[in-house]
C-alpha positions as CSV (number, residue, x, y, z in Angstrom):
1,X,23.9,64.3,42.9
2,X,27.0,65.5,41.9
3,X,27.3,69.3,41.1
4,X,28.0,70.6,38.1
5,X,29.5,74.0,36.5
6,X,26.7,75.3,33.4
7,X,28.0,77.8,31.7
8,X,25.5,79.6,29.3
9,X,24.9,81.8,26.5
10,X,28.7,81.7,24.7
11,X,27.6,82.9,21.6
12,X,31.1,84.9,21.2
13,X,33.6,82.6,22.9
14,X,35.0,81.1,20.2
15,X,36.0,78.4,21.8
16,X,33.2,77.3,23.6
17,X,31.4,77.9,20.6
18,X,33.2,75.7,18.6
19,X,33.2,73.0,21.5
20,X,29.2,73.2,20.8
21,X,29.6,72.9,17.3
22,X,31.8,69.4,18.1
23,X,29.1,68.5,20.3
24,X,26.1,68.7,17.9
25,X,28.2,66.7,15.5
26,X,28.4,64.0,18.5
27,X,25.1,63.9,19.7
28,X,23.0,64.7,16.1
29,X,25.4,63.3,13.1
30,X,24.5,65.5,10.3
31,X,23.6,68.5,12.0
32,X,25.8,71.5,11.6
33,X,25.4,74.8,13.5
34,X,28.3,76.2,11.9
35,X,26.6,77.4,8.8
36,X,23.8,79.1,10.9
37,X,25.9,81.0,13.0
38,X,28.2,82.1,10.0
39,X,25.2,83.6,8.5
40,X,24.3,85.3,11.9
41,X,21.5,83.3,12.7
42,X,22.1,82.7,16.4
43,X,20.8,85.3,18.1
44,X,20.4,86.4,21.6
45,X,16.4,84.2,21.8
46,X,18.9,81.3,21.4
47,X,20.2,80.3,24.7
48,X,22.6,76.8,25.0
49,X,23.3,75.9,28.7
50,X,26.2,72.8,28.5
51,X,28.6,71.3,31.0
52,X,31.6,71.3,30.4
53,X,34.8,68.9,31.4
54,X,38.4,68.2,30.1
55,X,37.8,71.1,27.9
56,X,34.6,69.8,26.0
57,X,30.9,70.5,26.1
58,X,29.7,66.9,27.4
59,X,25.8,67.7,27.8
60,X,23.7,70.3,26.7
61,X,20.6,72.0,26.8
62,X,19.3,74.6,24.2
63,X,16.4,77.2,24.7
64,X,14.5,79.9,21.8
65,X,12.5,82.2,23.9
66,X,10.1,83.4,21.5
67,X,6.3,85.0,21.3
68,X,3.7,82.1,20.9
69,X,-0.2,81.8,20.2
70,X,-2.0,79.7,22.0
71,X,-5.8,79.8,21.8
72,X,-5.6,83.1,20.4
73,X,-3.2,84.9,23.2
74,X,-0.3,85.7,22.7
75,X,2.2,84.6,25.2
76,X,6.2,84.0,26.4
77,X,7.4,80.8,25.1
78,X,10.5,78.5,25.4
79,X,11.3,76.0,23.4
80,X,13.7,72.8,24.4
81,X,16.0,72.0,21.6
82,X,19.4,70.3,21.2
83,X,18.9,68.1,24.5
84,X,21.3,65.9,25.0
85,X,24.9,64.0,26.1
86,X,27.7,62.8,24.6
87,X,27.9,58.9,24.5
88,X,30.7,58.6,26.8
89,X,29.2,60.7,29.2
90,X,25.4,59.6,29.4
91,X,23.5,57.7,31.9
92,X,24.9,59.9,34.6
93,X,22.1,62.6,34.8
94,X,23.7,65.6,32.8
95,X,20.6,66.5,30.6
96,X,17.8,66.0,33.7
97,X,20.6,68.1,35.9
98,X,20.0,70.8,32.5
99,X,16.4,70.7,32.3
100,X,16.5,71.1,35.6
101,X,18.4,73.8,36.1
102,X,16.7,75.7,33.2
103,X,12.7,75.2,34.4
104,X,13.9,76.7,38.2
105,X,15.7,79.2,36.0
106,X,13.3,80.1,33.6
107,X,10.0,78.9,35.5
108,X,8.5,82.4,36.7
109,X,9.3,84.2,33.0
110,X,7.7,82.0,30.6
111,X,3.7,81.1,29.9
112,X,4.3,78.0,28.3
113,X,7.8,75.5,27.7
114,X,7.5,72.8,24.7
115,X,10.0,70.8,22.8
116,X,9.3,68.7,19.6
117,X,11.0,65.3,20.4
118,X,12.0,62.0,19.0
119,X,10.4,58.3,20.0
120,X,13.6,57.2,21.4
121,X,13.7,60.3,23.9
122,X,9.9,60.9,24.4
123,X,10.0,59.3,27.7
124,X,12.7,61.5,29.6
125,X,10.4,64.6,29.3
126,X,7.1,63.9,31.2
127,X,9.7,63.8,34.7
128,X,9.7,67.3,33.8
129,X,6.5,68.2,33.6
130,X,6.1,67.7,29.8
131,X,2.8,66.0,28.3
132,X,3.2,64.5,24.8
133,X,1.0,65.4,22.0
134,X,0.6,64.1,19.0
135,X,1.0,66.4,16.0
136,X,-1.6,66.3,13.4
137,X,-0.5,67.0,9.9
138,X,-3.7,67.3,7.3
139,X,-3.4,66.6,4.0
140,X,-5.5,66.2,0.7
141,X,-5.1,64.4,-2.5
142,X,-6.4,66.7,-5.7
143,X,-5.6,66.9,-9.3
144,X,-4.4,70.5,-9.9
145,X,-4.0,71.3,-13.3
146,X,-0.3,71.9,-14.1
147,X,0.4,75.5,-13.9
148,X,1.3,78.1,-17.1
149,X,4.5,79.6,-14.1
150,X,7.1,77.8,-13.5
151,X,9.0,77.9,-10.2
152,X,12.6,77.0,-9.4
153,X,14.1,75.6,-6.6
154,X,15.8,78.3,-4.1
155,X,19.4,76.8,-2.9
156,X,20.1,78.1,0.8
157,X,24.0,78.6,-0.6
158,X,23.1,81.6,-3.1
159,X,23.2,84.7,-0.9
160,X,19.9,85.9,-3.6
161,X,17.8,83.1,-2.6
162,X,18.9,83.2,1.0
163,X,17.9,86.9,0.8
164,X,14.5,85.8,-0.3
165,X,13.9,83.4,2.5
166,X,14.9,86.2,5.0
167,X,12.2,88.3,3.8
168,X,9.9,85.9,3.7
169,X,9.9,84.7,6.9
170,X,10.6,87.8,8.1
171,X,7.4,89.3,6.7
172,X,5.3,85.8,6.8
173,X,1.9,85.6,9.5
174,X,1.6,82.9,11.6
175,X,-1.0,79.9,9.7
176,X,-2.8,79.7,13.0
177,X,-3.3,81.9,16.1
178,X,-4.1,77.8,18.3
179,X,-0.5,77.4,18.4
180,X,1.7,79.3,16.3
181,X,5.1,81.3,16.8
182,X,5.7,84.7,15.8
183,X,9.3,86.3,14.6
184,X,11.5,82.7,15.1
185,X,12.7,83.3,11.5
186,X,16.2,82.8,12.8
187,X,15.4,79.2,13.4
């Protein structure tokens, strides 16, 4: 296989950063990144890892190291996100050449890797090691009185409500020491 030049965690080159930005809008329509790094949201537990040619990002790779519960320890986790290659670049093994590269890199520092991924891509990750599991969301039906408070609606583009988000994720406790992440309010 062909060699190829990663380059990794460009948070501050603006224009590699902005060739990321063109790339999520490639590879996830409706996804902007922009916004969350404007607000300072990308922080150094967020890791891309992307080739690069004619001046583009072409494939990428994402990693959030953070702290995770599982079974009630509390351990060093990655988590895969923003896998993926540009249309005029894929079936050439860019992202496998990424995941790669970032298990040999990352293999010895982390307890436990996971990604949460689509039906259309669920097959590329067990090469890797992955096993898929099915999430289980429970859910009951009940007829709660309406309540004497109201609430509104907090919108994400009013620096007040964005300021009460913060704090509460900031300050919130994980809903379940099985498998739950601590202090990835950033995502």
């Amino acid at each position: 296989m062909k060699s190829y030049n990663i380059i990794e965690n460009y948070r501050d080159d603006a224009f590699l950063r902005n060739s990321f930005f063109d790339f999520i809008q490639k590879v996830f329509p409706g996804l902007n990144f922009q916004e969350w790094f404007s607000k300072g949201y990308w922080r150094d537990e967020y890791i891309p890892f992307s080739i690069v040619e004619n001046d583009m990002i072409v494939a990428n790779v994402s990693i959030t190291k953070m702290k995770i519960f599982l079974d009630r320890k509390l351990i060093d986790g990655i988590q895969f996100g923003t896998v993926g290659t540009i249309p005029e670049y894929r079936n050439r093994g860019l992202s496998r050449y990424l995941m790669d590269y970032v298990l040999d890199k990352y293999g010895n520092s982390a307890d436990l890797f996971f990604l949460f991924a689509n039906e259309s891509v669920v097959d590329f990750y067990p090469r890797f090691g992955f096993t898929k599991c099915d999430e289980i969301v429970f859910k009951a039906e009940s007829d709660i009185p309406k309540s004497r408070y109201s609430a509104r609606q907090l919108d994400i583009r009013s620096k007040t409500d964005i300021a009460i988000i913060e704090d509460l994720l900031k300050h919130r406790l994980p809903l379940t020491k099985l498998f739950g992440a601590l202090e990835y309010d950033f995502i």
